[in-house]
C-alpha positions in Angstrom: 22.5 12.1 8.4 20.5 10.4 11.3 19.2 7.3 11.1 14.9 8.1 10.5 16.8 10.8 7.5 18.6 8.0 6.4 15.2 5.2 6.6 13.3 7.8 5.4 15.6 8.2 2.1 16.1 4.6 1.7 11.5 3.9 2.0 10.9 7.2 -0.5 13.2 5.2 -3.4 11.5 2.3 -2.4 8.3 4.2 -2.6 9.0 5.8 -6.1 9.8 1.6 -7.0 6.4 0.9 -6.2 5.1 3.7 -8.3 7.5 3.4 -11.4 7.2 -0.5 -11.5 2.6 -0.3 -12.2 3.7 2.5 -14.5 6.3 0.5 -16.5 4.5 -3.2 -16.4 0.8 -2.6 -16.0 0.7 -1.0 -19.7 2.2 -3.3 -20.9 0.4 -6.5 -19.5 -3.0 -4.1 -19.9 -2.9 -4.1 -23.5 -1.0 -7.5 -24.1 -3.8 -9.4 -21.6 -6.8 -6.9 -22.3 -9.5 -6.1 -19.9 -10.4 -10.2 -19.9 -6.8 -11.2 -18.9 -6.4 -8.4 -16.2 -9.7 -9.3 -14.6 -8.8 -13.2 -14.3 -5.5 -12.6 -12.5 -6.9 -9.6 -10.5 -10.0 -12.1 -9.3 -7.5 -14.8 -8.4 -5.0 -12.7 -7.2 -7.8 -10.5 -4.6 -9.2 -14.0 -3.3 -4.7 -15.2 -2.5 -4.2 -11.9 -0.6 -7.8 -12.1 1.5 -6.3 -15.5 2.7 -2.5 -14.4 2.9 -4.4 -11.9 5.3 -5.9 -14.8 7.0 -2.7 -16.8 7.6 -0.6 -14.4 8.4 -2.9 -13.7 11.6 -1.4 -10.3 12.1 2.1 -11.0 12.2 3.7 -8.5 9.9 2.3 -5.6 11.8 2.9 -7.6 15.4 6.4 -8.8 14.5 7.8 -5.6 13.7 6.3 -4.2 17.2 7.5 -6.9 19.4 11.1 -7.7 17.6 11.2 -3.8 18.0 11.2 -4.0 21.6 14.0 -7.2 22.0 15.9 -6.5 19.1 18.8 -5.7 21.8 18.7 -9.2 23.2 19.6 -11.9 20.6 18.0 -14.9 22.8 14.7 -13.1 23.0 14.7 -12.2 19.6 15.8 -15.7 18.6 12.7 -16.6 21.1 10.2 -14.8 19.4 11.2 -15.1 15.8 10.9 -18.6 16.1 7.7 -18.4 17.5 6.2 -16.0 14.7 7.4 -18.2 11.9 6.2 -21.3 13.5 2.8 -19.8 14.2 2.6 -18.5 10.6 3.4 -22.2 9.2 1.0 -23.6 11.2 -1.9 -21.1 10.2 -1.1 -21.2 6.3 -1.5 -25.0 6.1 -4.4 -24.6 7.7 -6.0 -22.0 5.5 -4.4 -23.8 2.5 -6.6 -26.3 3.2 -9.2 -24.0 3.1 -8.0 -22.5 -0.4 -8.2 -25.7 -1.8 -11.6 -26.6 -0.7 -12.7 -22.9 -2.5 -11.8 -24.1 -5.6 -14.0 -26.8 -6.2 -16.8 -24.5 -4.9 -15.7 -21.7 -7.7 -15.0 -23.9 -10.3 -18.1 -23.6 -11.9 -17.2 -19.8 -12.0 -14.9 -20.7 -15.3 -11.8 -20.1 -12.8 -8.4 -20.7 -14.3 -7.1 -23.7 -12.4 -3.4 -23.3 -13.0 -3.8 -19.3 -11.4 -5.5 -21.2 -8.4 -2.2 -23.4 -8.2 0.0 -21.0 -8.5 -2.2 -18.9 -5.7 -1.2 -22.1 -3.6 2.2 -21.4 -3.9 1.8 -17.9 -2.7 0.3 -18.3 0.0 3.0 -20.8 1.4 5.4 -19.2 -0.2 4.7 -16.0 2.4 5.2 -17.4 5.0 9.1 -16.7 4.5 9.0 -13.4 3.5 9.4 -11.7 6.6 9.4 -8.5 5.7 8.2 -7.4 9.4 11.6 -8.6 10.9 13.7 -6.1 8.5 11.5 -3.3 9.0 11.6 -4.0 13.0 15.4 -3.7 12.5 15.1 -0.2 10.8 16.7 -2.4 7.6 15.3 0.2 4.9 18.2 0.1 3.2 18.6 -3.4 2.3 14.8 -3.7 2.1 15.0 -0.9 -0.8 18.0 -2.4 -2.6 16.5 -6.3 -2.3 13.5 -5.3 -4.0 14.8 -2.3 -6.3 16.9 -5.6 -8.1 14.4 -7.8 -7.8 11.9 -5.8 -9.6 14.0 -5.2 -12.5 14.6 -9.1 -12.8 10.4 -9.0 -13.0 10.5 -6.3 -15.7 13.1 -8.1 -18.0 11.0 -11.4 -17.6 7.5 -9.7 -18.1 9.6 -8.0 -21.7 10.4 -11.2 -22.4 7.9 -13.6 -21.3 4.4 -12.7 -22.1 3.6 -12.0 -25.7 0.1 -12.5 -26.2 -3.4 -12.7 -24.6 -2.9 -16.8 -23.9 0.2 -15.6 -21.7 -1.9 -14.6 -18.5 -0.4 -17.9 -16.5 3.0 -16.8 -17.4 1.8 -13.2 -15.7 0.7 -14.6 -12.7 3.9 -16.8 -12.4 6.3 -14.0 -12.4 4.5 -12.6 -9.1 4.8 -15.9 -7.6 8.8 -16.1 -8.7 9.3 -12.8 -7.8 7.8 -13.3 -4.1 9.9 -17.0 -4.3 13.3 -15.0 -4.2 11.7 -12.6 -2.1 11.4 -15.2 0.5 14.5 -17.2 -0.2 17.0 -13.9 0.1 15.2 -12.8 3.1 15.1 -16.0 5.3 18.3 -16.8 4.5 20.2 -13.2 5.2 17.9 -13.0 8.7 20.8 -15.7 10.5 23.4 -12.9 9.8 21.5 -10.7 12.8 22.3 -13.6 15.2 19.2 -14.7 15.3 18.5 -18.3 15.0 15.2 -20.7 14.5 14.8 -22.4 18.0 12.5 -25.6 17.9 12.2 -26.7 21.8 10.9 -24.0 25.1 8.8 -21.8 22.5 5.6 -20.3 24.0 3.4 -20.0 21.3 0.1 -19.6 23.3 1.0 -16.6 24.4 1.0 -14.5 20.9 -2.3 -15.7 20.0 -4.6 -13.6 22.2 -3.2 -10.3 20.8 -2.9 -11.7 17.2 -6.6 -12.8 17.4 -7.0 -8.9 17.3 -4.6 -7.9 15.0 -5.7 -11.1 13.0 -9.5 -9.6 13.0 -8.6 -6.2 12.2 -6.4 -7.5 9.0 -9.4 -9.6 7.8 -12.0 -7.3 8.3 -10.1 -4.3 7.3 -9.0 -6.0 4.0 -13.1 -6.6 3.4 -13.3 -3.3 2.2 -9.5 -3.5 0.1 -9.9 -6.8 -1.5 -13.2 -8.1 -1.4 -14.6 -5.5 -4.1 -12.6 -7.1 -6.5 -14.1 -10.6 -5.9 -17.9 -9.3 -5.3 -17.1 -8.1 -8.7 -15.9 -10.8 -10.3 -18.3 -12.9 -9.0 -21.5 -11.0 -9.7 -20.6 -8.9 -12.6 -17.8 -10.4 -14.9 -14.2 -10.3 -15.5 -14.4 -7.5 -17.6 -15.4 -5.2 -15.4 -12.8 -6.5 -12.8 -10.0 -5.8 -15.6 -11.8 -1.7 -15.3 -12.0 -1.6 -11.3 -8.7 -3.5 -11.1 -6.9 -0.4 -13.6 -9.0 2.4 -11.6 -7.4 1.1 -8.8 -3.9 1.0 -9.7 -3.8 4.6 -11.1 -5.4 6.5 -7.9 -2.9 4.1 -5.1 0.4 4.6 -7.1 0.8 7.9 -5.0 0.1 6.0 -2.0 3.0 4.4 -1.4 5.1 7.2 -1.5 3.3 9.3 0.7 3.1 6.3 2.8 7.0 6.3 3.2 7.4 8.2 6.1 4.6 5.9 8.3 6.9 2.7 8.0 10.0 4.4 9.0 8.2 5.7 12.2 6.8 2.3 13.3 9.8 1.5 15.4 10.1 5.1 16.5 6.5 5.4 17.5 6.1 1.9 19.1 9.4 3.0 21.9 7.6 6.4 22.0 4.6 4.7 23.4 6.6 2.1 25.4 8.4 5.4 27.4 5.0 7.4 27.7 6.5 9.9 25.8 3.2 11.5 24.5 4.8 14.8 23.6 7.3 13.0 21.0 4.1 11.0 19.9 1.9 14.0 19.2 5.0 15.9 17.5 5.6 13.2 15.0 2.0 12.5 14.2 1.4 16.6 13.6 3.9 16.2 11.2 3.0 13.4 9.4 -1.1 14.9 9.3 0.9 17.8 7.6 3.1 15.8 5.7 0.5 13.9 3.9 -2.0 16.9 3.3 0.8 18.8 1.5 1.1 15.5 -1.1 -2.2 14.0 -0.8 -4.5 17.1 -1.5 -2.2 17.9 -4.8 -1.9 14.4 -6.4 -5.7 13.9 -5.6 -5.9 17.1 -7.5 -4.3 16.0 -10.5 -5.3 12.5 -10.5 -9.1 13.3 -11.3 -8.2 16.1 -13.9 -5.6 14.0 -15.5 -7.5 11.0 -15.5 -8.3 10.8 -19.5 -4.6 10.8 -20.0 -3.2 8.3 -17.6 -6.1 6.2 -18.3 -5.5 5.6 -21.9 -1.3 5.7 -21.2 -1.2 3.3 -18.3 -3.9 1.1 -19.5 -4.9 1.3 -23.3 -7.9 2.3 -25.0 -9.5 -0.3 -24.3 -9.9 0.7 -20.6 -11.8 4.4 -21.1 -14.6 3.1 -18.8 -11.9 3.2 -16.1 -11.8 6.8 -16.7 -15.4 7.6 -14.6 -13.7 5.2 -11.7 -10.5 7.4 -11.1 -13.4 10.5 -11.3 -14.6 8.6 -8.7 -11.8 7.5 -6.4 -9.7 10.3 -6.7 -10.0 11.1 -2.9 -9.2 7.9 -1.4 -5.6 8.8 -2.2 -6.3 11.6 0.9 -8.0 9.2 2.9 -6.0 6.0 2.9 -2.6 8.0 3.3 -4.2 9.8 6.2 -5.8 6.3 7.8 -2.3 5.1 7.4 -1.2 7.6 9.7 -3.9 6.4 12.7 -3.6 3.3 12.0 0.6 2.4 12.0 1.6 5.5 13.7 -0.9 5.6 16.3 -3.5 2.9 17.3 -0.8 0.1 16.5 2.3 0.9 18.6 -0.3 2.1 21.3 -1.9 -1.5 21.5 -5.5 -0.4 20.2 -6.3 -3.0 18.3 -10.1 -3.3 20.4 -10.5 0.5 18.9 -9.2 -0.7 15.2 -11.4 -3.6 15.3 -14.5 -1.4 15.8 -13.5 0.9 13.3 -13.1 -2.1 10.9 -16.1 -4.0 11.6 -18.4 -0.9 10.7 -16.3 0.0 8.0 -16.9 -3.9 6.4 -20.2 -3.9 7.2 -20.6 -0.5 5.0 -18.6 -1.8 2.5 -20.3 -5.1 1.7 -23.8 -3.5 2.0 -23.2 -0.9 -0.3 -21.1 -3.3 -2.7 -23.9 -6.0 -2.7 -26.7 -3.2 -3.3 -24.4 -1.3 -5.9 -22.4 -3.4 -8.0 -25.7 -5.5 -9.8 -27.1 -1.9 -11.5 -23.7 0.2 -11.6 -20.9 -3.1 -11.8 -17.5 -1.5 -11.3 -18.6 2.2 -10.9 -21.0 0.6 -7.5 -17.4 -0.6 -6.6 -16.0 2.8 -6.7 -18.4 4.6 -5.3 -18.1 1.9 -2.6 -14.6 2.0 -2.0 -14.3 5.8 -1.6 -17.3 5.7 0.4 -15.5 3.1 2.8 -12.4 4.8 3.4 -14.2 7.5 4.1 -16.1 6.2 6.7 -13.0 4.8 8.0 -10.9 8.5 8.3 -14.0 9.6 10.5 -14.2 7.0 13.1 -10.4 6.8 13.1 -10.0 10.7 13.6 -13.3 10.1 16.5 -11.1 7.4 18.4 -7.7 9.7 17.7 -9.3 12.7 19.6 -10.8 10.5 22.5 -7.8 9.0 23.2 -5.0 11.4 23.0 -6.5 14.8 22.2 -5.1 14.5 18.2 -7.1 16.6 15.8 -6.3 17.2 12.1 -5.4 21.3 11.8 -7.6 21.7 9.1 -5.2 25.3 7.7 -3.0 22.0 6.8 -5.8 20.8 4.5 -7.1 24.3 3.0 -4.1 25.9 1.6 -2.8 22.9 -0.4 -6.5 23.1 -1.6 -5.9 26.5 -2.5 -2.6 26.0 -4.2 -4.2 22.7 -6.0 -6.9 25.0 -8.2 -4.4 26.3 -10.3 -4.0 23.0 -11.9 -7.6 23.2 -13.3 -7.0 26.1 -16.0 -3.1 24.3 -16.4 -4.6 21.3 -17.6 -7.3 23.0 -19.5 -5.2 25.0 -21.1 -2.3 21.7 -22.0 -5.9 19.5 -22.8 -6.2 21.7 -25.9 -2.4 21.4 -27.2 -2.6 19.1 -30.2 -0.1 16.9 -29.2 0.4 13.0 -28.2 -1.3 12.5 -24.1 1.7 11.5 -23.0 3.4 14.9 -24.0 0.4 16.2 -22.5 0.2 14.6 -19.2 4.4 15.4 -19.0 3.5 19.1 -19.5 0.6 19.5 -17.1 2.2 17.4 -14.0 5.8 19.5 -14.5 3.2 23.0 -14.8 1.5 21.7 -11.8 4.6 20.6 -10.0 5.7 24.2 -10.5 2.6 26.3 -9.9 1.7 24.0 -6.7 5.4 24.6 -4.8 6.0 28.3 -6.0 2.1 28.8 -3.9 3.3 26.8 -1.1 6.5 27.5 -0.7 6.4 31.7 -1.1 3.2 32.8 -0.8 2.0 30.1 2.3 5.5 29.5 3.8 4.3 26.2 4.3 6.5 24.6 6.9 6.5 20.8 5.7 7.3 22.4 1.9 10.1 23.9 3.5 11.8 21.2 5.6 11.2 18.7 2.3 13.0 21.4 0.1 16.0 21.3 2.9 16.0 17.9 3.4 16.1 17.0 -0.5 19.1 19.7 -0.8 20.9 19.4 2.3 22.8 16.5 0.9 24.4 18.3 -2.3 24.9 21.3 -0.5 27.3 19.5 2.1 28.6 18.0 -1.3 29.4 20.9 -2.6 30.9 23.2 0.3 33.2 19.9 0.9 34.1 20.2 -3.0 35.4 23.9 -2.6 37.2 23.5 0.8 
């Protein structure tokens, strides 16, 4: 198997991690916390990630381009290494400062001080994460098996640890432990690639100028991923953050695993670029347009007409006003996988971080308008609405900037025939909705009748190409298996 089959194996289990490990924990903490306990550690949680994004000034997405290009020579990589995680100390104290100084301003908001302490630790704690040095390395395999065991460690703890609705510190500090042995098995394992920290001839000056760009486009792209939650929270109440935050969670668990393929490609895309070989470039982002319409389209599909079901499984009953939010948001699932795509497979590795920053801007400046005019009559529905809005606005400048630059345009057959294949699922689910049986029985019925309707469409009646090389490249593996078995 070649090495991308191989990363792209190793990032679709990791993939189905992140999508298993909401589905196992989030139900549980939903109806152990309530709506109340959800919202506090969402609100405190959004504001640690807006200023992880600030300290981390762009590195994860610069690191794993530049320690792409050197990771042949062990000196330069050593070089640079050093350089990032110095940089990256000397930002986060600086913006924990800042954090600190944003707690006595919000602590008239009823803020839990012990989350804002432990969102101190997490943000220094980051710093020695690195995840951006084992992706530059093509690591997906230990990156999958690190975190598969570390997030069964979390699910134990979670089992064990919080029992009640007073338990919503003890939540929050099992993110922060889990990230803490995150950091400590990554730095530590990093020496055994030769690379070593150098203190003395490091040029740090000379990252800053192209990390001031990524470092604006992280910011003011995250405006429009995190800052919903804390508009929320502060104008509306946490309540309604515990409904957006559950909304959330239920339409970007299929993300991720579309999403696996784009991380493999990084590296692959970033030498593509670097040799001027556009015709590999445009080959791998067709595919990946095609790749992502064939799973986005579907599970956007059956994420709004299943939403009553997942709704009340994942979250509880108390949650049914997060019901009309997954109506709502249903499509960003389409858009963020295919932003994803122009983003990390395109703009990034080709340096076009002036073209991401305008895209960005615009993009924040839509989504804080529309939050600030929406969310005091509609609460977390004007958060929705906002949100899908956003990304939306986002997929049309990026696919402007693609098609300027390089010619790129989204073959829109690769959109309509999932489409097609997709409206089967609305009589399926009518037809399971009126079986008088548990929802989860329901839900398991539909998605396997979908599952089945949606690849028999695509894979006999459209021949669809991507359908086909999936079906190989999931069975390819036991077929060797088994001719090797009968020789």
């Amino acid at each position: 198997m070649s090495a991308i089959k191989k990363n792209i194996v190793y990032n679709t289990l990791l993939s189905l991690s992140q999508v298993l490990f909401p589905l196992i924990t989030f139900p549980y903490a939903s109806r152990i916390l309530g709506p109340g306990g959800i919202g506090q550690v969402s609100f405190i949680d959004s504001l640690t990630q807006y200023f992880i994004l600030f300290a981390s000034v762009g590195i994860p997405l610069y690191g794993v381009r530049e320690i792409a290009k050197v990771k042949s020579d062990v000196v330069k990589m050593s070089k640079l290494f050093s350089e990032l995680i110095f940089l990256h100390l000397i930002t986060t104290a600086v913006f924990v400062v800042a954090y600190i100084i944003l707690f006595f301003v919000l602590k008239d908001k009823e803020v839990n001080v012990k989350l804002f302490y432990i969102g101190i630790l997490t943000l220094l704690g980051n710093v020695f994460i690195i995840e951006w040095f084992y992706q530059a390395q093509e690591k997906f395999d230990f990156i999958t098996k690190r975190t598969l065991l570390l997030r069964l460690v979390f699910v134990c703890l979670l089992f064990a640890l919080v029992k009640s609705s007073n338990d919503v510190v003890i939540y929050y500090s099992l993110f922060f432990g889990l990230q803490l042995l995150n950091a400590i098995v990554n730095f530590t394992l990093s020496f055994k690639f030769h690379v070593r920290l150098m203190v003395s001839g490091l040029n740090l000056k000379q990252h800053i100028r192209p990390l001031l760009f990524l470092t604006a486009c992280s910011v003011i792209g995250s405006v429009y991923v995190l800052l919903d939650n804390v508009i929320l929270g502060m104008i509306s109440n946490k309540e309604s953050v515990g409904f957006y935050s559950s909304a959330i969670k239920i339409t970007k668990v299929p993300i991720s695993m579309i999403n696996a393929l784009g991380l493999v490609l990084v590296p692959q895309m970033s030498e593509a670029f670097h040799q001027k070989d556009y015709e590999k470039v445009k080959y791998f982002v067709a595919n990946s347009f095609h790749y992502v319409l064939a799973l986005g389209v579907p599970l956007c599909m059956g994420i709004a007409l299943t939403a009553p079901w997942t709704v009340r499984l994942i979250s509880g009953n108390s949650f049914l006003p997060s019901i009309a939010l997954v109506y709502t948001m249903a499509p960003i699932v389409i858009f963020i996988a295919l932003n994803c795509v122009f983003f990390f497979q395109i703009f990034t590795p080709d340096n076009k971080e002036k073209s991401m920053l305008v895209i960005l801007v615009i993009s924040a400046f839509i989504s804080i308008t529309m939050n600030l005019l929406l969310i005091p009559p509609f609460h977390h529905l004007g958060a929705a609405i906002t949100t899908t809005a956003t990304e939306f606005s986002v997929l049309l400048m990026s696919m402007f900037f693609a098609h300027k630059f390089y010619g790129i345009t989204i073959q829109m057959s690769n959109f309509f025939k999932p489409l097609l294949a997709s409206l089967l699922f609305i009589p399926i689910v009518y037809t399971v909705g009126h079986l008088h049986i548990a929802y989860g029985l329901q839900f398991i019925i539909a998605a396997a009748a979908c599952g089945i309707a949606y690849y028999v469409i695509q894979r006999f009646v459209f021949k669809d190409v991507i359908i086909i090389k999936m079906e190989h490249f999931a069975l390819n593996p036991f077929i060797k298996k088994f001719k090797r078995s009968v020789q």
